[in-house]
C-alpha positions in Angstrom: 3.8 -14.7 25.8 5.7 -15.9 23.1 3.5 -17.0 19.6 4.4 -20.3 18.0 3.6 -21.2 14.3 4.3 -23.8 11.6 7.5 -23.9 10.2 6.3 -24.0 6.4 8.4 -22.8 3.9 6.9 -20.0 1.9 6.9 -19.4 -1.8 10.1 -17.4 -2.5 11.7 -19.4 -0.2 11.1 -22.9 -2.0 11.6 -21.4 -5.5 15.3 -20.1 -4.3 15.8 -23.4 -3.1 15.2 -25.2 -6.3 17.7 -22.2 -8.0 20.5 -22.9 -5.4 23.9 -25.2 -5.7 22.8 -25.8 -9.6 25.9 -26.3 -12.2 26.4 -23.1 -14.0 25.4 -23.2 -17.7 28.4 -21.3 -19.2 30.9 -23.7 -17.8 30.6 -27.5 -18.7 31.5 -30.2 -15.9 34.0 -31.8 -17.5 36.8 -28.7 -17.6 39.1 -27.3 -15.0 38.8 -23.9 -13.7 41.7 -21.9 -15.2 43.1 -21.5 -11.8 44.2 -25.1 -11.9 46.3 -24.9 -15.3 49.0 -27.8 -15.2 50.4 -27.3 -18.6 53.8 -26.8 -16.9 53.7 -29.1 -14.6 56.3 -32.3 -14.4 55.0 -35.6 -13.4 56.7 -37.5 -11.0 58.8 -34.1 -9.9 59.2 -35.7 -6.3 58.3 -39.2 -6.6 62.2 -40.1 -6.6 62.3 -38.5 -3.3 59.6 -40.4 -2.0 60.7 -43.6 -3.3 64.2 -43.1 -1.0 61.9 -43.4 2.5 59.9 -45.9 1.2 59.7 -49.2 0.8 56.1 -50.4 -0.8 55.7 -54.3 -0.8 52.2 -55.5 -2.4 51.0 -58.7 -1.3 49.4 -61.0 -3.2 45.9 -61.6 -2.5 46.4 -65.2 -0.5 48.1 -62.9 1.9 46.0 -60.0 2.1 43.4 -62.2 3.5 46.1 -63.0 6.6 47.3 -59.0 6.9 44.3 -57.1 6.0 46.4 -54.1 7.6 49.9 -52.2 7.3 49.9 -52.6 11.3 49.3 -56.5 10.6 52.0 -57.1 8.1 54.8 -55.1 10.5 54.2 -57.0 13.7 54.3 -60.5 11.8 57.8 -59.2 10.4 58.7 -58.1 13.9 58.0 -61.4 15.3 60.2 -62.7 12.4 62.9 -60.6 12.4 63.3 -61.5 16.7 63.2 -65.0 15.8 65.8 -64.3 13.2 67.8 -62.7 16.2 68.7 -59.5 14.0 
């Protein structure tokens, strides 16, 4: 026959909890590990070449409330640009 029992954490067990996922001391919060050194990096490296397949539009808010959604904006422009016969 199998024995059943509570489930009640024991000493050790709550006192390793209260230790566990705690910031280290020796590091503070507000620095980068030093495997994530960007001294040499270049900002905006590749933005050029995203910038060439893009085309960002921003819509003023008046308009945001009429094409909440990407999807929403291209099928209005679809239905224009069929009208437009091009």
């Amino acid at each position: 026959m199998a024995k059943f029992g509570l489930l009640v954490p024991d000493k050790q067990h709550a006192e390793r909890l209260e230790t566990m996922n705690k910031p280290s001391k020796d590091a503070p919060l507000h620095e980068m590990a030093p495997e994530y050194d960007f001294t040499k990096g270049v900002r905006g490296k590749y933005s050029h070449r995203y910038a060439e397949g893009s085309n960002i539009v921003v819509l003023p808010p008046d308009l945001v409330k009429h094409f909440p959604t990407s999807a929403s904006v291209h099928e209005a422009l679809r239905q224009v640009a069929t009208q437009d016969g091009a």
